[in-house]
FIKE-790974 format. One record per residue (C-alpha): residue in three letters; x, y, z. Coordinates in steps of 0.5 Angstrom, whole numbers, padded with zeros to 4 digits, always signed. Layout:
BEGIN
ALAXYZ
...
END
This chain:
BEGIN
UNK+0156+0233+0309
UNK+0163+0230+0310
UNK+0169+0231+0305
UNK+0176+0228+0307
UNK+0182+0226+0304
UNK+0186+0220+0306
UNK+0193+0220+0310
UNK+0197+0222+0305
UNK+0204+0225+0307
UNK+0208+0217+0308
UNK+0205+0216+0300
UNK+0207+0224+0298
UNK+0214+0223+0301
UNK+0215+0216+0298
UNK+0212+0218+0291
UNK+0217+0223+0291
UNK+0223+0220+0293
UNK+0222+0214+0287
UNK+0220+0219+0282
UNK+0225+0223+0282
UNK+0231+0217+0284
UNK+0228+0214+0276
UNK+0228+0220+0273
UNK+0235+0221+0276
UNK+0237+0214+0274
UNK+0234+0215+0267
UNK+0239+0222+0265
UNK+0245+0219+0269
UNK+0244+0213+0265
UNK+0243+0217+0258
UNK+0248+0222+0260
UNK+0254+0215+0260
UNK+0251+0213+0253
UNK+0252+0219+0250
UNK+0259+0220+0252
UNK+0262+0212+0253
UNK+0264+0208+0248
UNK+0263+0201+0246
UNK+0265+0197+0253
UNK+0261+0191+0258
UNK+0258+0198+0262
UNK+0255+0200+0256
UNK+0250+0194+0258
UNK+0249+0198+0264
UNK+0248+0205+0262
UNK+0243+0203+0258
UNK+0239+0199+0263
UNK+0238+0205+0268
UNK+0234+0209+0263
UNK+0230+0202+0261
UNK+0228+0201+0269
UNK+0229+0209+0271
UNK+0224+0212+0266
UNK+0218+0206+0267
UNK+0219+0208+0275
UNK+0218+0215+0274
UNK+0212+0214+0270
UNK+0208+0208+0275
UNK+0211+0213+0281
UNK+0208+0219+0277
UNK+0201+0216+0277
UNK+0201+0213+0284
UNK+0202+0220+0286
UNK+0197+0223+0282
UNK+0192+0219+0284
UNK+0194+0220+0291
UNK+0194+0228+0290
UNK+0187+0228+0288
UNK+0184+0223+0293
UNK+0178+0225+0296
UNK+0173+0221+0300
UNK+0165+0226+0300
UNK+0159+0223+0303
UNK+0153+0226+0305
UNK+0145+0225+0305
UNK+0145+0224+0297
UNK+0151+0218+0297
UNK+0158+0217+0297
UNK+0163+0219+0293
UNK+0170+0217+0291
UNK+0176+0220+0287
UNK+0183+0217+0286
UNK+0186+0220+0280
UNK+0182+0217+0274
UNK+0178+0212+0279
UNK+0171+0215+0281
UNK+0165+0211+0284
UNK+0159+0215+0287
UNK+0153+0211+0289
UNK+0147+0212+0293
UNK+0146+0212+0300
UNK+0141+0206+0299
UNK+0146+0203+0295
UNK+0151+0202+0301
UNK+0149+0196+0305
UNK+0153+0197+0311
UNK+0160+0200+0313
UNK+0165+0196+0317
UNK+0172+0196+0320
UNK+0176+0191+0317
UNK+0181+0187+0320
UNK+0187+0185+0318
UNK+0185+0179+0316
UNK+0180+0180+0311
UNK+0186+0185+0307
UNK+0191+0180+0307
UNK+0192+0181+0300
UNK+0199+0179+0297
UNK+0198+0181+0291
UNK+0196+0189+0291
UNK+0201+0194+0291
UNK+0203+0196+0298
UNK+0209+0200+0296
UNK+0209+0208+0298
UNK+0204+0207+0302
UNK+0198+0204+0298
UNK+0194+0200+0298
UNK+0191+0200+0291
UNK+0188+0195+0287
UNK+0183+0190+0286
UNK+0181+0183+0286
UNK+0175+0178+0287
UNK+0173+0174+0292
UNK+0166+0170+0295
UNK+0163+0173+0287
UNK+0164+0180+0290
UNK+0169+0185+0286
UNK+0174+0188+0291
UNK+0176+0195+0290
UNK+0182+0198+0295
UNK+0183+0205+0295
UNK+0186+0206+0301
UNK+0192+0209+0305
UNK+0198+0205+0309
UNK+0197+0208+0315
UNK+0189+0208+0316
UNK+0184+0205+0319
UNK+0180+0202+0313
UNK+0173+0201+0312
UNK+0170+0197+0308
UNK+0163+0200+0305
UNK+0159+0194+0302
UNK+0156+0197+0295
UNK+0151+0192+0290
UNK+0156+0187+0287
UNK+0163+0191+0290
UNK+0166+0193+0296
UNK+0170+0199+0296
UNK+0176+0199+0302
UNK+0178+0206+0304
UNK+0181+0209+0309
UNK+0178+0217+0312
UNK+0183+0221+0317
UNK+0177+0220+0321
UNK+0174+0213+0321
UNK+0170+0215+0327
UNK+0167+0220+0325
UNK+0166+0218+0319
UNK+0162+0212+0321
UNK+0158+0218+0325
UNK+0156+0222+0318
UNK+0154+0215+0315
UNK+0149+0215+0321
UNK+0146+0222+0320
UNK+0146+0222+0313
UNK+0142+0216+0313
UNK+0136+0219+0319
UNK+0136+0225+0315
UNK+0135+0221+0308
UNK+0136+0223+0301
UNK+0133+0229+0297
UNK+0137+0229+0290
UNK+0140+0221+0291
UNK+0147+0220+0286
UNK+0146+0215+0281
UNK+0150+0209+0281
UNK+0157+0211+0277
UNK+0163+0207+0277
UNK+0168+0209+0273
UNK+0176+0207+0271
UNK+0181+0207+0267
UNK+0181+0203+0261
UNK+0189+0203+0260
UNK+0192+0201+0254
UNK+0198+0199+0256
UNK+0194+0195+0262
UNK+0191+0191+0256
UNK+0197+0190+0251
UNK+0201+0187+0258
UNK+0195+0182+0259
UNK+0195+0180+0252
UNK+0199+0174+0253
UNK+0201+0174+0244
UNK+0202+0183+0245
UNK+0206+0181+0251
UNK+0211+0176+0248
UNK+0211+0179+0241
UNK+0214+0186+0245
UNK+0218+0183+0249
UNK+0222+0180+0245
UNK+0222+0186+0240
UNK+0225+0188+0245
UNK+0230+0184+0247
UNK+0234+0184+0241
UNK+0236+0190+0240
UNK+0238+0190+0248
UNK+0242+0183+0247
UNK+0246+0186+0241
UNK+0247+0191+0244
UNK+0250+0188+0251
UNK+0254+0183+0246
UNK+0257+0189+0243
UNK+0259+0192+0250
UNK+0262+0184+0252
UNK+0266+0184+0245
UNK+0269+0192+0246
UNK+0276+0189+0248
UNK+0275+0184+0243
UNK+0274+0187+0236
UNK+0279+0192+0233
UNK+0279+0199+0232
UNK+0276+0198+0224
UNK+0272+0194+0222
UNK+0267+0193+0215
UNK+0261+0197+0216
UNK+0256+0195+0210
UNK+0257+0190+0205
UNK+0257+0191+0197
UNK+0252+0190+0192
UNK+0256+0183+0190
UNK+0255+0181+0199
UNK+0263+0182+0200
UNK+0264+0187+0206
UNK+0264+0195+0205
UNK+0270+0200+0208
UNK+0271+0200+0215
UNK+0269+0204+0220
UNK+0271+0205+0227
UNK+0268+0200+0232
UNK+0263+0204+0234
UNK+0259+0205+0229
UNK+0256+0198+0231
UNK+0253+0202+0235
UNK+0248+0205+0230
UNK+0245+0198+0229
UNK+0242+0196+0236
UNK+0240+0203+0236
UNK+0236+0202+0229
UNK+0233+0196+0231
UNK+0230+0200+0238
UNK+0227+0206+0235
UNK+0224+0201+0229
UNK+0221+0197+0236
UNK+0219+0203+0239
UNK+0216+0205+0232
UNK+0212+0199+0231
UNK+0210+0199+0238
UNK+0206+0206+0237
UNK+0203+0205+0231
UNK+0202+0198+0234
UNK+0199+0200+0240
UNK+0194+0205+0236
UNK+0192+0199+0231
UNK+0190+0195+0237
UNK+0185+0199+0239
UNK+0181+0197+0233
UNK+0178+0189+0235
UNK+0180+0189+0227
UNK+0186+0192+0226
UNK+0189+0188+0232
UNK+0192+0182+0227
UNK+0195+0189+0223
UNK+0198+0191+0230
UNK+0201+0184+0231
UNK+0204+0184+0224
UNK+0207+0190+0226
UNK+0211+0187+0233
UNK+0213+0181+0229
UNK+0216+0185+0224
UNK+0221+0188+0229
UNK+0223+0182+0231
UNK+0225+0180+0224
UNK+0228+0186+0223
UNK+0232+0186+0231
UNK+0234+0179+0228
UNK+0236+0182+0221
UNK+0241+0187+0224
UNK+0244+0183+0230
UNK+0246+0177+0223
UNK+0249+0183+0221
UNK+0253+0186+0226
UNK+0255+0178+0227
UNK+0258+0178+0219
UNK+0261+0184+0220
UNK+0265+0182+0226
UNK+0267+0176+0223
UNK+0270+0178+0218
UNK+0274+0184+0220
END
């Protein structure tokens, strides 16, 4: 039996450096928030937590999945572990294993970053599934209808409990099972109408609120914040308050995102789902007419 773990140490110190720069980034960036008024750098201590925390999260689940990655194989079949990725087949299953050359891995568009090699693709009618790290010597084992690319400490001796196992043959054979994650996030960013409905939910609050910080040395001290029953300007307020109204539309974004995304499970809850994301956009769009008003007529 042989039970190994793939070269994970540049993975492990690279995963750790980017996490902990996005979550750096994100408390930096919250921190300015909370305590800078309304200026052009507002744009940017906004940003760093919308691309630090999104970092930290994707540098989290590699690492993760780097932690529990364990390649087993002995006289009953293979089995694999990548955090939530887990395939198992039996010895009978495996048609070959064979080095791979760097040719054949020439894949522009799988992440090679922290030092992985994780994904997959189609090619020749086969389904291609890396589970590897960088650097190793990668193996290619020839599964029914998948080939799996790993990368054992040992590609040698890997290759040499292969053999035995197969002389020896089987006494209680694996099933075939292969099981990945079906990540919600994953689907919503495929959906092209989700994808452009979130985007754009989005970037309206954001666009407000960089308009706010571009017009800081523009605008005066006070101005009208709200409007009476008659449509004229209510009492002024200090500047800053404008900045309630991007905020208003980005928690209404990220609420409908959430109760959006729990609909969208549901094949006939989805057009509900879609409502929902386009009602943000109608209140962002609401909300940025507003603070136009409010300026011209300070």
């Amino acid at each position: 039996m042989l039970d190994v773990r793939p070269p994970r140490q540049l993975g492990i110190v690279l995963g750790s450096v980017v996490a902990a720069l996005g979550l750096g980034l994100t408390a930096f960036g919250a921190w300015q928030v909370a305590n800078a008024g309304i200026s052009p750098l507002l744009v940017l201590w906004v940003a760093l937590p919308l691309v630090g925390l999104p970092l930290a999260m994707w540098a989290g689940y590699q690492l993760y999945g780097l932690l529990t990655a364990s390649y087993r194989l002995d006289r009953d079949g293979f089995q694999l572990r990548w955090g939530l990725h887990f395939e198992q087949a039996p010895l009978a299953d495996i048609y070959k294993i064979e080095r791979a050359s760097d040719e054949r891995l020439a894949v522009p568009f799988l992440p090679r970053l922290l030092g992985l090699l994780v994904g997959e693709r189609r090619q020749d009618g086969k389904l291609w599934r890396f589970y590897a790290t960088r650097p190793g010597q990668p193996l290619i084992i020839e599964l029914p209808g998948r080939l799996l690319v790993v990368t054992p400490p040992d590609a040698h001796a890997f290759e040499r409990a292969f053999v035995s196992a197969t002389r020896l043959g089987s006494l209680h054979p694996h099933q075939r099972r292969s099981s990945n994650p079906d990540l919600l996030p994953a689907r919503l960013w495929a959906d092209r109408s989700a994808r452009l409905l979130l985007v754009v939910g989005i970037l309206i609050p954001l666009g407000l609120l960089g308009f706010l910080g571009l017009q800081a040395g523009r605008m005066p001290s006070v101005v009208p914040f709200g409007f009476d029953p008659e449509g004229a300007p209510a009492a002024s307020a200090p500047a800053g308050r404008l900045l309630l109204l991007p905020l208003i539309g980005g928690l209404i974004w990220l609420a409908d995102l959430l109760l959006g995304a729990w609909l969208y499970r549901s094949r006939p809850d989805r057009p509900l789902a879609y409502m929902l994301w386009g009602l943000a956009i109608i209140v962002g769009g609401l909300l940025a007419a507003a603070s136009l008003l409010l300026i011209r007529s300070a």
